[in-house]
Each structure stands twice: as C-alpha cells, then as structure tokens.
C-alpha positions in Angstrom: 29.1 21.9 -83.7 27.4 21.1 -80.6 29.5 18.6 -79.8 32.2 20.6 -79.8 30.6 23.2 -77.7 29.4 20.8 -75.3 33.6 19.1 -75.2 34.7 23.0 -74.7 32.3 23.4 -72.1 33.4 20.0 -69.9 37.3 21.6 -70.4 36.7 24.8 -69.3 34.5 24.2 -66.5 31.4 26.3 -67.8 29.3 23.8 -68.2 26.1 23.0 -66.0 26.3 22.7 -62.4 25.1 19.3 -61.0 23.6 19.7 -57.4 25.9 18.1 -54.6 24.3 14.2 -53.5 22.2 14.3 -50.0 24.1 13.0 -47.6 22.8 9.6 -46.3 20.6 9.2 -43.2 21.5 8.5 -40.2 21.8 5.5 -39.6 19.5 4.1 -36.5 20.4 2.0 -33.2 17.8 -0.4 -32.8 19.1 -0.5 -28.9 18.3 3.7 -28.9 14.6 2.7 -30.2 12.1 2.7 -27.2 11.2 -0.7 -26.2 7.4 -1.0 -26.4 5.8 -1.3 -22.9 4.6 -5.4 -22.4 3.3 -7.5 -19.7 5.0 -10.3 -18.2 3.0 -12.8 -18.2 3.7 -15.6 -15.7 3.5 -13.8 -12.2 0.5 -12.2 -13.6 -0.9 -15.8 -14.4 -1.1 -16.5 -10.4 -2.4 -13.2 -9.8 -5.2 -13.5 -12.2 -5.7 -17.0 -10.8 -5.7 -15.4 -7.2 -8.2 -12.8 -8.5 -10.8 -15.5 -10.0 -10.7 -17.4 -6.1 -11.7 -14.4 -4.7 -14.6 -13.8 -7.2 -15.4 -17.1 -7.0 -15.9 -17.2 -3.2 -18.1 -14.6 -3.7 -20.1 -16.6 -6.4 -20.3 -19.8 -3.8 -21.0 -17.4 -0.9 -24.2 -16.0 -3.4 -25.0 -19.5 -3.6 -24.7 -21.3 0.1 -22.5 -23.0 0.0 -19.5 -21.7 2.3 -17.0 -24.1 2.9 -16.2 -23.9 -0.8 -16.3 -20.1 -0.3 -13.6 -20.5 2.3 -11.4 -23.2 0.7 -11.7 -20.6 -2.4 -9.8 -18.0 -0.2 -7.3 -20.0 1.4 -6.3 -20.9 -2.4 -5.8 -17.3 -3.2 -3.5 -16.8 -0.5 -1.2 -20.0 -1.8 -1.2 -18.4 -5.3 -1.0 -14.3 -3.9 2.1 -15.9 -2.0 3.5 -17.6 -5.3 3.4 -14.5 -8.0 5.6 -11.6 -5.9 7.9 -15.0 -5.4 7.9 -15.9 -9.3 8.1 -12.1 -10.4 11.9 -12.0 -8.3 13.1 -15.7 -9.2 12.0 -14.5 -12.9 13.0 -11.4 -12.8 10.2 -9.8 -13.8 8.8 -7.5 -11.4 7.2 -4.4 -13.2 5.2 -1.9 -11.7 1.7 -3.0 -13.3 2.7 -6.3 -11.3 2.7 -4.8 -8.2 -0.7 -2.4 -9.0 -2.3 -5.6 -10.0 -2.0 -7.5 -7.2 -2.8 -5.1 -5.3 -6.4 -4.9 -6.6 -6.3 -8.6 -6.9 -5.4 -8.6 -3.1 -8.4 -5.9 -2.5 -11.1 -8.6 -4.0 -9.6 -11.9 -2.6 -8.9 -10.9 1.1 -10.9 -8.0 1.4 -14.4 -8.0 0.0 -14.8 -11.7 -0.5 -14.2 -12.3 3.2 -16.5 -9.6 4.1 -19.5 -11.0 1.8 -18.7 -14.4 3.1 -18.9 -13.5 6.7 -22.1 -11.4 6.0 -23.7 -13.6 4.0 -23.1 -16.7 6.3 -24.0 -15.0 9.7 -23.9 -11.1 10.4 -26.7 -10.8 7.6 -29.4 -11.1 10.7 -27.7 -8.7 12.7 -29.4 -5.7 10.1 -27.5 -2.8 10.0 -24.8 -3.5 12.7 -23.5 -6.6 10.5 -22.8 -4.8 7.2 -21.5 -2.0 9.1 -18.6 -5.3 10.6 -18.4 -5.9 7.0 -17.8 -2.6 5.9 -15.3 -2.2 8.8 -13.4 -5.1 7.8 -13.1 -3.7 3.9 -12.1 -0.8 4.8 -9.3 -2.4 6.9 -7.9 -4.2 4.1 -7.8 -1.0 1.9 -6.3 1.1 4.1 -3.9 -2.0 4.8 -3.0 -2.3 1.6 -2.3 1.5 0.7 -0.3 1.7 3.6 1.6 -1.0 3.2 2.7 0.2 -0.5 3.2 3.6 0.5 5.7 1.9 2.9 7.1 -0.5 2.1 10.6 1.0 1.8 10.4 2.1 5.4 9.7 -0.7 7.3 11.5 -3.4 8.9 11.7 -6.2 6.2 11.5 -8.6 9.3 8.0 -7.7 10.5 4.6 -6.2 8.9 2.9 -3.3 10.5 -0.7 -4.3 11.0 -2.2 -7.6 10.5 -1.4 -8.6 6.8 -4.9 -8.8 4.9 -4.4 -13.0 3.6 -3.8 -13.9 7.4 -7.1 -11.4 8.3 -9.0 -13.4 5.5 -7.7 -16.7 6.7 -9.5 -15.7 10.4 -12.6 -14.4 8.9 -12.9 -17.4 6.1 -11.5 -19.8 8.6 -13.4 -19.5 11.6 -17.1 -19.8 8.4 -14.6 -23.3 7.2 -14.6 -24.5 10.4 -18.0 -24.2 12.2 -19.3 -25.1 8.9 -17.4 -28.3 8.9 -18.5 -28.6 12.6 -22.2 -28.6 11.1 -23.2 -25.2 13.7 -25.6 -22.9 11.8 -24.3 -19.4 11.5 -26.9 -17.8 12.7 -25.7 -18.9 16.1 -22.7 -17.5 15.6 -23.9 -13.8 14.8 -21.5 -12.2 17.6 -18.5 -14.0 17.4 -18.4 -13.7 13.9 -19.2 -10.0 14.4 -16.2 -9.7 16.7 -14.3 -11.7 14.5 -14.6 -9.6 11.6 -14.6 -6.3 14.1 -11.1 -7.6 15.2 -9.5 -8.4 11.8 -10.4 -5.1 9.8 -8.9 -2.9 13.3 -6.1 -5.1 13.4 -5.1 -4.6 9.7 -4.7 -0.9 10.5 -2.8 -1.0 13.8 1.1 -0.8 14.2 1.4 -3.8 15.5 4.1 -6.0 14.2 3.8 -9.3 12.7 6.2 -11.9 11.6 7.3 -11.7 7.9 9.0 -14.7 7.8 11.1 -13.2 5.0 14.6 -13.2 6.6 13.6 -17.1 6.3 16.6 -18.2 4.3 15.3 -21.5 2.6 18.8 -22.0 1.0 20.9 -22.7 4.1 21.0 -26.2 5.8 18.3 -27.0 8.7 19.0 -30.1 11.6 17.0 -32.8 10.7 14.1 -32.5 13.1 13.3 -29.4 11.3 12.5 -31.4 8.3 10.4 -33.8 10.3 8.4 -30.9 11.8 7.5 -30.0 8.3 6.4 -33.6 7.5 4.5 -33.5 10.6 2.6 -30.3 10.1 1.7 -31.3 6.7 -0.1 -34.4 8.7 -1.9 -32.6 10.9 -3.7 -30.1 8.0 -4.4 -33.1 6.5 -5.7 -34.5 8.9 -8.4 -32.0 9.6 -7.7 -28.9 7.4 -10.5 -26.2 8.6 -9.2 -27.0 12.1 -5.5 -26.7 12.2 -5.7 -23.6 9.9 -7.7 -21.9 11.7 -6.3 -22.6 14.7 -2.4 -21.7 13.4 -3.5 -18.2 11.8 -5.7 -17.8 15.4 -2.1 -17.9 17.1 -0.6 -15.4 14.3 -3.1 -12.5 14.4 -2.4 -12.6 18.3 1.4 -12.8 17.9 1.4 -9.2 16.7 -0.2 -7.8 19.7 2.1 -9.8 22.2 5.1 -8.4 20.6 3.9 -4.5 20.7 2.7 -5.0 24.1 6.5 -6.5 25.0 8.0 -4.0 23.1 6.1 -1.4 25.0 6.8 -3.1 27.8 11.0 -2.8 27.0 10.4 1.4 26.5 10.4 0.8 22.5 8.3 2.4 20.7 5.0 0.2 19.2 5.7 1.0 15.4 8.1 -0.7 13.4 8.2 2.7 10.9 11.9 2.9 10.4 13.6 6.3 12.1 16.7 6.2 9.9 16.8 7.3 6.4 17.5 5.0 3.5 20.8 4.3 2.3 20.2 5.6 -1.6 18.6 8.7 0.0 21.4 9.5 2.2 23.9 8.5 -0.2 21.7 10.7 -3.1 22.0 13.7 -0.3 25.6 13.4 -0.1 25.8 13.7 -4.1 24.0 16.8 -4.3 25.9 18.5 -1.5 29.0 17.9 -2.9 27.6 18.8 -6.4 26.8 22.2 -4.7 30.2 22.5 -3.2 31.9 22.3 -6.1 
C-alpha cells in the first residue's frame, strides 16, 4: 500500500517538495585578487650597501682613522649613483625605493660627513664647530626634502642647490686629502669650518648645478672623447684624494658661476619651472570639458 501511495504521489505531483540547488560561487579572477605589497630587492641591495658606508665612516671616524672614513663616503656616492640607475633599467622603481634612499642619502652624505669633519678638526673649535656641523646637516635635509618635493618642477638638466653626494665629496675630500698630505687637523680648524659652512648653505641655495642627465650614453662619441676617459681614469689613479677633491672643488663652484651669469643675462637665479606640467594641463583640460558637457 505504501508503495502505491508513494507511485500516486510522484504522478500527481503531491509529493514532497525538494528545495531548489544553491547556485554555485562565483567563480574568482586571480588577476582581480590584490597583489600583496613586496620589495624589490636589487636597487635596494645598493642602497642598503650605500647606507652601511655611511655608518661605517662614522664607525672609522669614532676610531681615527679618517682616510678610511672618507674613502667610506666616496663609495656610497658610486653605489647611491648605481640603485636609482638599476631601479629604471630594472624596472622597478617603487615608492619605498625612493623613501629609502632618501634616508640612506640623509646618513651617508649628511651626518657622516658632519661627524667626520667634526671629529677630525672643528672638535677644538667648542661650540662654534658643532654648530658648522649642525649647519651642514641641516643643509642636506632640507636639500633632500626639497629636492623630492620637487622634483617634478625642475629643470631635468640642472639641480637646484648643491646636490648632498658632491657637498660630502668637499667636506670628506678636503679630511682625504690633507690627511694623505700628513697635515694634522687641528691646523686646519678654519678652513674646515668654512668648508663645511659653505657646503651645508650651498645645498639650500637656488643655484644651479649640472645633472649631467641629458648625458645620452647610447649615442656615438669622436674618439678623443674616449681617450679623455682613459685619461681621467689615470690621473685618479694616480693620486685619488687629490684629483677628487680637486674635480668636485670645480663643481660646487660651477653652480654659483652659472646663477651669477644667469643673473647677469636678466634670468631669473632659480631653475623652479614657471610653466605647468603637461599631465596637469592636459588633466585641466579633461575636467573642463567634463564640466561643459
């Protein structure tokens, strides 16, 4: 009997109601998924190894010993040149790149030199030596908030102010060299004073100096050009402490020789760009006609 009942039920539809199937999830993108937030690490190698020169200057400054303390900072300027260079052939320039070196920038050419400086000379000049120091670090922080804040507003061709690896390279060159030289630095208190006095206002003056990034390294060059090279390479080997000093001597006075020329010519000093951006004009154009419309 109840098999009949349950047969007359399936034919005339009385039987139980069965729920309707979920429908199945969604299915999932893995391209919509957010990519988790990483570090590249290869330009950030050379920064790291930029950062640990400038810590270790200070370390061999701590210690006496000052002409590793300046070799130290010239190395961090080779490897601070190499990671912003590595990060665009690589492509992978990331905003914790650019905060990084920034800081690593603030230790290698800004307090290091200081310490170095002070610690080798301006340390018997009491208050008026750390006061230079401070003077110079400062400079290098202003330098380098300035110069990020920007950078999209200057003249590619030029830098405004002395950039803070060339102020380092007068400040740690001019310890290299007399050191090399075998003159005490207690000699030298005022001129290293003035040295360091110079470097830290330069770094915050509009003064223009050379990029040397419309440099284009691809195109072809007349052969004496390559011998130049050749023969500059002799000459810092030759006597490192002397020719660098003396080359970076003639760049932190290029900048001044141009603004003065350019104020000479009716120009203005500043190399702050007057005209607006392309993508900000072209983005003010888009929202007009969005508005017209």
């Amino acid at each position: 009997m109840a098999l009949r009942r349950n047969k007359l039920r399936n034919l005339t539809g009385r039987g139980p109601k069965r729920e309707p199937a979920a429908p199945p999830p969604p299915a999932v993108d893995l391209a919509d998924r957010p990519r988790r937030r990483g570090i590249y690490l290869l330009p950030n190698l050379f920064t790291t190894a930029a950062l640990f020169c400038g810590f270790y200057a200070i370390v061999q400054a701590m210690n006496l010993r000052f002409d590793q303390a300046a070799i130290a900072i010239f190395v961090a300027m080779v490897l601070d040149s190499m990671d912003g260079r590595v990060a665009r052939w690589t492509n992978t320039q990331s905003a914790f790149g650019a905060e990084y070196d920034s800081l690593s920038d603030m230790v290698s050419f800004g307090v290091a030199p200081a310490l170095v400086v002070y610690e080798w000379s301006m340390k018997g000049l009491g208050k008026l030596g750390w006061i230079a120091a401070f003077i110079y670090v400062a400079g290098a922080a202003l330098r380098l908030a300035r110069f990020n804040t920007n950078i999209a507003v200057v003249d590619k061709r030029f830098f405004q102010g002395l950039p803070s690896p060339a102020a380092a390279a007068l400040v740690a060159g001019f310890v290299w060299v007399m050191n090399d030289y075998g003159i005490d630095g207690e000699t030298l208190r005022w001129p290293a004073w003035g040295i360091a006095i110079y470097a830290g206002l330069s770094m915050v003056s509009n003064a223009p100096f050379y990029s040397f990034k419309d440099v284009n390294f691809k195109k072809s060059v007349p052969f004496i050009a390559v011998f130049a090279v050749v023969l500059f390479f002799g000459l810092v080997a030759y006597d490192p402490p002397t020719v660098l000093f003396g080359m970076f001597c003639l760049y932190g006075l290029s900048g001044f020789v141009l603004f003065f020329k350019r104020l000479g010519q009716g120009r203005a000093g500043s190399i702050i760009s007057t005209q607006p951006e392309p993508e900000i004009v072209q983005g003010a154009k888009d929202a007009e006609d969005a508005a017209g419309r």
